[in-house]
N, C-alpha and C positions, 0 to 999 in steps of 0.2 A: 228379558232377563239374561236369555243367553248372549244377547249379543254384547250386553253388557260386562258380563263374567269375561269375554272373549276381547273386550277391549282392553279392558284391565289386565289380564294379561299377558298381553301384549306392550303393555306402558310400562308394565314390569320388568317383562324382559329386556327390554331395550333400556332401561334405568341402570339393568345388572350390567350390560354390555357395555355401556357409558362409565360407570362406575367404578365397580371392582368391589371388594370385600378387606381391603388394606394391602399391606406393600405380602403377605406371607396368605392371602388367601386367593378362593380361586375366582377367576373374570372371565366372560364369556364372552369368547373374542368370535369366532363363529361357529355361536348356536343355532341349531336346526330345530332340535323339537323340545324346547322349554320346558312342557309336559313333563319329559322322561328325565327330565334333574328333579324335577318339584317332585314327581313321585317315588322317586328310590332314596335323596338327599332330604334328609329333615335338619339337615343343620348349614347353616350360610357360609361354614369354612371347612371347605372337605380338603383342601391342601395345607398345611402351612409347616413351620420350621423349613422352609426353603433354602439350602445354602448350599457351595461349593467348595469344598478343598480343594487348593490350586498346588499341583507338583509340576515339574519339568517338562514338559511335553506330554500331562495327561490335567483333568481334575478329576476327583473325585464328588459326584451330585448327590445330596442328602436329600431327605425332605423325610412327612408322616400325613397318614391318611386319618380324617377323622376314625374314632374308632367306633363310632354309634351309626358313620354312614358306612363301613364298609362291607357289614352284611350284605346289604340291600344294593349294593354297589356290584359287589360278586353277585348276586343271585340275577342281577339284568343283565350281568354278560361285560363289563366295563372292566378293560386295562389301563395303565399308565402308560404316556407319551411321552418321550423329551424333546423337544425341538429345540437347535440349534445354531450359531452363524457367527464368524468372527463382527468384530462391531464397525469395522470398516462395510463389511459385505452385509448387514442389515440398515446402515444408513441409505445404503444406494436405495432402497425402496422405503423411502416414508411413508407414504400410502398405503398404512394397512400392513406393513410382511407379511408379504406375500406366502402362500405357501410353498410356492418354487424356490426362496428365499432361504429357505432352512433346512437344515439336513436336518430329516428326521428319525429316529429312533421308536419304532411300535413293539405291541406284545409283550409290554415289560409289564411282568405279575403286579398283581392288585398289591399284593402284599408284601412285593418290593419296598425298601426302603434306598436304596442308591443306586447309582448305576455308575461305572466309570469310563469317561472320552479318553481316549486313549490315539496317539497319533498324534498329536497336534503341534502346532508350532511354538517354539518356546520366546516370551517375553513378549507376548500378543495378546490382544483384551478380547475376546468372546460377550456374546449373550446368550441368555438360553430363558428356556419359559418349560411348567410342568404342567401338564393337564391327566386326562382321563376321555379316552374314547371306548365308543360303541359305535361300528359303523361310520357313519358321517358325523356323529356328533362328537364333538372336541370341546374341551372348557378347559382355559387354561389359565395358570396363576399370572402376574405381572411378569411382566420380563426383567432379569436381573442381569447382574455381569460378574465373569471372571476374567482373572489377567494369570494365564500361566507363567511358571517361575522359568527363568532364564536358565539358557543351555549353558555348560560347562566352559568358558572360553576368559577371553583373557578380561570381561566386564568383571562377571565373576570372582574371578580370583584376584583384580584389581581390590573389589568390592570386601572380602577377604582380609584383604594385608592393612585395608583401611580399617575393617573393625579392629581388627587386632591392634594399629596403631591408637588407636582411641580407648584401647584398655592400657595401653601401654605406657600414655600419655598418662591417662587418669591416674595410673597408679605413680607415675613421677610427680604427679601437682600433691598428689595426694602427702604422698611420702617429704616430699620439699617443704611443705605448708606444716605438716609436722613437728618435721625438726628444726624449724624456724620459731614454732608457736614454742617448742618446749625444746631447744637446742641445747641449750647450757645444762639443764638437767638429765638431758641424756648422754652427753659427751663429760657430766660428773658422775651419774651412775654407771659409766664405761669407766670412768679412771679410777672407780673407789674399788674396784674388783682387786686387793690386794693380798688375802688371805687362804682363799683355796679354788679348787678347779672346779667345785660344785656352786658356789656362788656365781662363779664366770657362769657354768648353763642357764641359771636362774636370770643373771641380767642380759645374754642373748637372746633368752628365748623373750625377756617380757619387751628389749626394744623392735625383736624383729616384731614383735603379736602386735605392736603399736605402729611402727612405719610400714608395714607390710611389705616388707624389702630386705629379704639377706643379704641382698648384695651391701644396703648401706650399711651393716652391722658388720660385714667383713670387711669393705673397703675403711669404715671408721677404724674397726679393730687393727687390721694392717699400717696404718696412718700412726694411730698410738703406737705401736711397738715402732713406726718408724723413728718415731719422736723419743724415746724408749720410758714412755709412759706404761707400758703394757712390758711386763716378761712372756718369753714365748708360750711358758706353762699356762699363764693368767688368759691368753690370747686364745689357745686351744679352748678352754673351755666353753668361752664367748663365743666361739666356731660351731662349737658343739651344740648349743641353746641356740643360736640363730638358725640351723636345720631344721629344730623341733618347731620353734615360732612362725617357720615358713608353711608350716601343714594348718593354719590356722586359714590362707586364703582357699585350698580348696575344700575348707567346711564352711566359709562365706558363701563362695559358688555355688555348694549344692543345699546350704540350709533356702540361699536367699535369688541367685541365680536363675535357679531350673524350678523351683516349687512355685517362686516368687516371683513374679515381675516389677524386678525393683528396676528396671527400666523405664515403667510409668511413671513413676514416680520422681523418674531421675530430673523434670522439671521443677518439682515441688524442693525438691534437695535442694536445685540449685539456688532458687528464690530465697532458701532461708539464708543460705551461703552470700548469697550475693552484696544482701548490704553492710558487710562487715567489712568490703573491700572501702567504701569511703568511711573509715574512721581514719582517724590518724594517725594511731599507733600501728605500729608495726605488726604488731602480736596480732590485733585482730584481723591484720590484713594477713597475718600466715593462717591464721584460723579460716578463711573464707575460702584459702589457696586449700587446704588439706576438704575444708566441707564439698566445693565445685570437685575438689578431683576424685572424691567417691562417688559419685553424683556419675562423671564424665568415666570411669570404671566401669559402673555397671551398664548405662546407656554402650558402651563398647562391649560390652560382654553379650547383650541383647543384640545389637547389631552382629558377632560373630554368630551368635548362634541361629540367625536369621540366616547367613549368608551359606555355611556347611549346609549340602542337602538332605533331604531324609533320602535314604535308601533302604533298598531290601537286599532279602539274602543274595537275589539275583543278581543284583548290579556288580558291575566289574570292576569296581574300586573296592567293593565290600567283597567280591571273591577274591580279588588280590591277596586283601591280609588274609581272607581263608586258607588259601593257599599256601601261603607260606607260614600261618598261625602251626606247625606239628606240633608243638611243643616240644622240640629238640634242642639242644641246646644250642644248635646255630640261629633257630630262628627266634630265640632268645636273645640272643648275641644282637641279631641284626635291630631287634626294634628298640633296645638298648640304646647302639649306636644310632638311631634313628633321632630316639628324644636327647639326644647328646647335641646332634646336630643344629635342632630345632631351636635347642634353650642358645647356644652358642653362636646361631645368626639373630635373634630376636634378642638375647641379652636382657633379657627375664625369666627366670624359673615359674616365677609366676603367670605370667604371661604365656608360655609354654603348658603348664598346667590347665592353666583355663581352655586350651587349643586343645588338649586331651580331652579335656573332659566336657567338651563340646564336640568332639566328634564320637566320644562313646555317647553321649545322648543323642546323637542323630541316627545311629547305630551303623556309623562308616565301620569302625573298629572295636572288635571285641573287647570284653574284659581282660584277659590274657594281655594282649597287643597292650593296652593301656597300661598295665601295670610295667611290663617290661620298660616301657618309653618313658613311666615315671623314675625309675632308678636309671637310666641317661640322663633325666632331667637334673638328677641330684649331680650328676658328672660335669654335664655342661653349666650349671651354677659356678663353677671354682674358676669359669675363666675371668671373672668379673676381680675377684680378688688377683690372680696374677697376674692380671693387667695393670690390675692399681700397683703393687709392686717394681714392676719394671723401672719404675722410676723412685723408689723407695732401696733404704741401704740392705747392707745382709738381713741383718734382723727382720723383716718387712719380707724381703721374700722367702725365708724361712717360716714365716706365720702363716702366708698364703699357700706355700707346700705342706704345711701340718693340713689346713681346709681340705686338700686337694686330696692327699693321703685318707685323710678323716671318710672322705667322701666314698674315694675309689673302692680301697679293702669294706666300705660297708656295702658297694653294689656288687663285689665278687662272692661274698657269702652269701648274699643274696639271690645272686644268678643259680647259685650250686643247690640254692635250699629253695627255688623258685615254687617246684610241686608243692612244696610243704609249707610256702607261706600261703600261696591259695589256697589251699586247703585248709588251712585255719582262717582266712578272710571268710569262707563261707560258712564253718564250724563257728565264729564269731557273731557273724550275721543272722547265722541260724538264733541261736542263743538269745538275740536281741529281739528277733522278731523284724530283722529288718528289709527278709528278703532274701534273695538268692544271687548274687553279683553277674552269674555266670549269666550271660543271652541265652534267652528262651527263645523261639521263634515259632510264630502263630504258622495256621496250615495256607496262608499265601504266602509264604515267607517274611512276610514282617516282624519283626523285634517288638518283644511286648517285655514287659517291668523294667522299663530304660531307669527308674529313678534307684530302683533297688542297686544295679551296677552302681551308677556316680555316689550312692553309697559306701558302695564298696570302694571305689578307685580312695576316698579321702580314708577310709579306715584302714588301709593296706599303705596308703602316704606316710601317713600318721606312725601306725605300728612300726612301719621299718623305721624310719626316724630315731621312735623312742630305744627300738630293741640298738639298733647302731648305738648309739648314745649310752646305753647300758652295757652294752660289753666292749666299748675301749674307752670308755672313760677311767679304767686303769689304767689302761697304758699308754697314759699322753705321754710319762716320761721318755719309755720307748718312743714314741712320738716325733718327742722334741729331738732325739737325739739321731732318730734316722734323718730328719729335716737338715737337720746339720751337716751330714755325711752327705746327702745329696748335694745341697747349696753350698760349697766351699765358699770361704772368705780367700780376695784376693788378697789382702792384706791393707785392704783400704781403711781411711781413717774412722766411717764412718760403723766400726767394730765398737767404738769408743760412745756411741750416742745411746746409749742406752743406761738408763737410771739406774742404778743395782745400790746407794748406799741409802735412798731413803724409802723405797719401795716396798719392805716391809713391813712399813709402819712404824710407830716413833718407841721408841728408849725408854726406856724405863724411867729416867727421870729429862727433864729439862737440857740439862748441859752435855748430856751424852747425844741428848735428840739432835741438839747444833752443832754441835761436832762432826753428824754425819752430815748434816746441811752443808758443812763448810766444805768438805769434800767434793758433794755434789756441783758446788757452784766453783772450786777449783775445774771440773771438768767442762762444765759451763765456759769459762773464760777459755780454756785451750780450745771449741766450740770458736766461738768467736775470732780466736785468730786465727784459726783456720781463714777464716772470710775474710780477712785481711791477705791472705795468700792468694786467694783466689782473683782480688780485684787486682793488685800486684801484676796479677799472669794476664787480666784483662788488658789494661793499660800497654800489655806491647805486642797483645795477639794481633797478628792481621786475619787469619784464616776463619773465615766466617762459620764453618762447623763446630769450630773450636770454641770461637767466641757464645757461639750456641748451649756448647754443653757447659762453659763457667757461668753463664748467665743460670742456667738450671740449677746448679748445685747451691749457687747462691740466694735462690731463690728457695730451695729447699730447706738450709740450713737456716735462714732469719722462720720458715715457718716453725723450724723445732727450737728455736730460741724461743720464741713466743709460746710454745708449748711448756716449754723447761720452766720458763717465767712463773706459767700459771701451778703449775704443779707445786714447786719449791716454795712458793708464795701460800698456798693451798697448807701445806704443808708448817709451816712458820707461825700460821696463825693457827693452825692445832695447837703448839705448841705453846706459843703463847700464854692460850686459855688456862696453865698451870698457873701452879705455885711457881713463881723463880727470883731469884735474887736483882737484885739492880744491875749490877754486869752481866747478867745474862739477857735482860730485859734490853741493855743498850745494844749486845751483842746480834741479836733479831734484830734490831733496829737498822744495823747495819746493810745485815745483810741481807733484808729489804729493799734497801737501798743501791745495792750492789749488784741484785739481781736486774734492777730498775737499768742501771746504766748500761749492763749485757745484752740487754733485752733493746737499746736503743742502737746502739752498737750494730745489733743485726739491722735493727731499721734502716741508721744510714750508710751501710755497705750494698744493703738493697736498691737503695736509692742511686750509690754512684753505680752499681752496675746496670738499670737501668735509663742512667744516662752516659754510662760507654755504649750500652744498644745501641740509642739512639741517635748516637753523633757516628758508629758504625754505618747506619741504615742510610743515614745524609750524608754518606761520605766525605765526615767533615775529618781531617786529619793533622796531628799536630807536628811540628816541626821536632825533628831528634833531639833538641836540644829543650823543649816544652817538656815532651814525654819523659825525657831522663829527669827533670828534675821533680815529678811527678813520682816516679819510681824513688826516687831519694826520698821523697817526702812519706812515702811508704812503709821505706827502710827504716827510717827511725820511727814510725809508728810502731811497724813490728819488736823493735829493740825497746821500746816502750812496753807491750803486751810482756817479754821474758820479765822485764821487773815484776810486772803484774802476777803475771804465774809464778814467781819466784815469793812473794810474798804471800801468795794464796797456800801454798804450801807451807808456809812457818806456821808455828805457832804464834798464837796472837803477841806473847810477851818479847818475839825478838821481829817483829814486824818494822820495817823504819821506811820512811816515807821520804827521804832525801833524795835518795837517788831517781825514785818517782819523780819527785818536782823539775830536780834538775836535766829529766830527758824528757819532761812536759815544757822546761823552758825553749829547751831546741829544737822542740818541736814548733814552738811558738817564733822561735829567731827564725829558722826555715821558712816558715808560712809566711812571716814579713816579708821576706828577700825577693820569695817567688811574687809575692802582689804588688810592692813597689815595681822590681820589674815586669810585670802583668802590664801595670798601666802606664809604665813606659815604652811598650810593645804598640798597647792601644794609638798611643800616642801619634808612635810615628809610626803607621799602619805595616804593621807586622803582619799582623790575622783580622778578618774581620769582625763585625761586633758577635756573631753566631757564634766563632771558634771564642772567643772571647769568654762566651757566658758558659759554655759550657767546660772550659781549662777552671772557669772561677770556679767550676761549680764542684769541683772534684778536690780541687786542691784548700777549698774553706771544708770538703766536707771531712776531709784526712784531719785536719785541724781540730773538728769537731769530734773526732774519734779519742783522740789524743785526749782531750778535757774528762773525757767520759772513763779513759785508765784511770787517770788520777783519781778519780771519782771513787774507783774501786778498792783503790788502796787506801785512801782518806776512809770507808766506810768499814774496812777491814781495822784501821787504828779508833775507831768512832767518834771520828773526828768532822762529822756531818751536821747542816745545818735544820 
């Protein structure tokens, strides 16, 4: 019987050896005396929750001892073992690893639950295994592996610029897919802002809450007032609401960001996104562009906040800002100027915001440091608007200096009232139960209630926001009128492109409301011949800079024709919808029609300046006597346009339409001369067929300009078909 007892366990142990107890229990790799487990261990998994936090050049090793074996565990005399080996340096011995094989680790308390490797190389995969010794006898779990996280170098911070690009991305598909899906609707709730400065907050803040992008809500806004769709007051205020709309991304971040891993998710997003890209329509192909690019946000948001290290109080990045964290007001200033910086190379506020508030949950940077860097952030946003300007009239960069102004004086009372806004961020907090913003730091130095801070950092976003917004939204007039004093007008024309007689909204009755239309679309036509001046200048520029900057203008001006169009048209059919008499009824009809042919005008001035570009670029050139008659044919366009504005300006009942005709005939006798001679040029090879097509293409297009005067003045007598 004994030898039987003694066989069997024997087949036992050597089953356990073989075996194991699963991937989190213990195996008994070299057992000695069987016996002394079987009688102290009454349960088959005396190790498990096995795992390692992997840092920089250390991990951290977890694990948990049964709690039923560890009496009996202590009372034999049995400690914990860690054995160790990088996984290069445990392969060399398949046979068993060996125990020369592994560095070991003894005398670690029974009732240890971690232990931390410390030294090691960073971006190198280890193995390790957990046991319990007594003397010679060892029993240890499976072997598992870590990969410590990479040293601080240029992978890194490669690694870094890319997550961040992939939020940055995300949030452009995001934001494009948008305004593409609901375009019209938002660039009509930006134009109907015509009544007060509080309406403008309410449609900035609801387009920024939806694109999640101030920049497009002040670059759109800038845009309109170039067009002079938007008055400077109206503009301000949409300035103002695009601030508050922009605190909306970092309460995404910390509701959904840090609590949430909508990173896992971020495949399931894009699968529902996905098959909306093969429909046909448009719409639902921007709907799929805006679903993939939340999706492609937070997977970037996940990857940033994978990529910033955890650190403690001791690291030297984290003593950095301790360091200079005094709270003085230089080093206020400096981290200020910091997130000014940051928003200003990456040209995202939000994207900047996220990089904040992913390194205050790593706990590189204080709450202090953070908040400072978010009022930069609000500084470095307004370069997005003055860039878009640069190439926009006075109006346009007066809008973008209201933003900039809006901006600045609300981060200087901020800077002054810094103490006192944290301290009500935490008196707030308090209030809420949500925490305490400020870093605590546990007795290793580690940062503990990280989530309570990125609380705070979006509460303290948010507050400054709204209180900016509440105390100068009195005084955007002051506003409007330092912007002005700063930005001089040089005395350019485009002083004149701004809507001022129907922007108030329509007249009390019908015939008053067209009156001011007609106005409007008087200035409209002097618009237009502008661009007629322009191609003029094209036609005998040589200088390639030159030709440059008339190409821009002209290209600028048919985009605010197109804009004038839609508005005045917008506009026309309000009107319309009344009571009005039959002459009035024709009267809209008109000038309908008038707008139509303005609005075409700028088309094909467009067109010939991009085909001066291009015969420019091919150095294709025409003979002094081509060009001149090209500019002739010009001149009487233009002498065409003064009837046109001369009649725009009458009153309808002394309007007469003769002298229209008769400078639309000579425009038309002109354009014969030059084409009969064109193809007698052809003929007897003057130019070849290139210069050919493109003299045609200029001199049919001046012709076609001409048709479209007349058009105007026929729509003005309602004399239209």
């Amino acid at each position: 019987m004994k030898n039987l007892t003694l066989f069997i366990s024997i087949v036992f142990a050597t089953a356990i050896s073989f075996t194991g107890f699963g991937s989190d229990s213990l195996t008994n790799n070299e057992l000695v005396e069987p016996q002394v487990i079987e009688e102290y261990v009454p349960s088959s998994e005396i190790l498990h929750n096995i795992f390692a936090k992997e840092k920089e050049g250390s991990a951290d090793i977890s694990w948990l001892i049964d709690y039923e074996a560890m009496p009996k565990l202590k009372e034999a005399g049995y400690t914990v073992v860690l054995k160790w080996n990088t996984d290069i340096g445990a392969k060399r011995h398949k046979g068993g690893y060996a125990n020369s094989d592994w560095t070991s680790v003894h005398d670690i308390p029974l009732d240890a639950t971690h232990y931390k490797l410390q030294g090691l190389k960073g971006g190198e995969k280890h193995v390790y295994k957990i046991g319990i010794e007594k003397g010679d006898v060892q029993v240890f779990s499976d072997k598992k592996k870590f990969k410590t996280e990479r040293a601080w170098g240029i992978f890194r911070i490669l690694v870094l610029i890319g997550a961040l690009g992939m939020f940055i991305y995300g949030m452009k598909v995001m934001s494009e897919g948008l305004q593409q899906a609901a375009g019209s609707r938002l660039r009509k709730m930006l134009a109907s802002i015509t009544s007060n400065r509080f309406k403008g907050v309410l449609t900035g803040f609801g387009i920024t809450s939806i694109v999640q992008s101030s920049s497009v809500t002040t670059v759109m806004t800038v845009s309109f007032v170039n067009a002079g769709l938007l008055t400077l007051m109206q503009s301000a205020g949409v300035m103002m609401g695009a601030n508050i709309g922009t605190t909306i991304t970092a309460w995404l971040i910390n509701l959904f960001g840090f609590k949430v891993s909508m990173s896992s998710y971020a495949l399931v997003i894009i699968a529902i996104g996905a098959p909306f890209l093969f429909f046909g329509k448009s719409k639902m192909k921007a709907w799929a562009g805006a679903i993939i690019g939340f999706a492609l946000l937070f997977m970037g948001l996940g990857e940033l906040k994978g990529a910033v290290p955890g650190l403690d109080a001791s690291s030297p990045l984290v003593q950095f800002f301790a360091d200079y964290n005094t709270g003085s007001f230089a080093s206020i200033l400096m981290f200020v100027g910091l997130g000014t910086i940051v928003t200003v190379v990456i040209q995202s506020s939000s994207a900047a915001m996220a990089l904040t508030m992913t390194l205050v949950a790593a706990g590189v940077i204080p709450f202090e440091v953070a908040a400072a860097m978010v009022l930069g952030e609000n500084i470095g946003t307004t370069i997005t608007a003055e860039l878009a300007s640069l190439i926009g009239n006075v109006h346009a960069k007066r809008s973008a200096r209201i933003h900039s102004m809006f901006n600045i004086i609300g981060v200087v009372w901020a800077i002054l009232l810094m103490p006192f806004l944290i301290d009500g961020i935490v008196w707030i907090m308090d209030v809420m139960g949500a925490g305490n913003p400020i870093p605590e730091y546990a007795a290793d130095g580690s940062i503990i209630k990280k989530d309570s801070y990125n609380t705070g950092i979006a509460i303290f976003h948010t507050t400054f926001n709204l209180l900016n917004v509440l105390l100068l939204i009195g005084f955007v007039p002051q506003l409007v009128r330092l912007a002005e004093r700063t930005v001089k007008s040089k005395g350019e024309e485009d002083e004149e492109f701004h809507l001022e007689f129907i922007s108030a909204g329509m007249m009390s009755t019908p015939d008053l409301s067209i009156s001011e239309a007609k106005k409007e679309i008087e200035k409209f036509g002097s618009i237009t011949q502008r661009m007629n001046g322009f191609v003029s200048s094209l036609l005998v520029e040589k200088e390639t800079k030159k030709i440059g900057k008339l190409i821009k203008k002209v290209k600028k001006y048919e985009e605010i024709t197109d804009r004038i169009e839609l508005e005045v048209a917008d506009y026309l059919a309000k009107v319309s919808q009344g009571e009005m008499s039959t002459d009035t009824s024709i009267r809209i009809r008109g000038m309908l029609s008038m707008i139509g042919d303005l609005e075409r005008i700028g088309d094909i001035y467009y067109q010939v300046s991009k085909t001066i570009e291009s015969k420019h670029e091919k150095k294709i050139w025409f003979s002094p006597e081509h060009r001149q008659k090209l500019v002739n044919l010009a001149n009487l366009v233009d002498e065409a346009f003064d009837i046109m504005m001369e009649n725009l300006s009458e009153n309808y009942s002394n309007v007469t339409i003769q002298k229209a005709i008769e400078k639309e005939k000579e425009i038309n006798k002109l354009r014969n001369q030059i084409r009969k001679q064109h193809l007698e040029d052809i003929g007897s090879g003057k130019y070849d067929t290139v210069t050919a097509t493109f003299y045609s293409n200029i001199f049919h297009s001046l012709e076609k300009v001409g048709d479209h005067i007349i058009n105007v003045t026929e729509g003005l007598t309602g004399d239209i078909e």
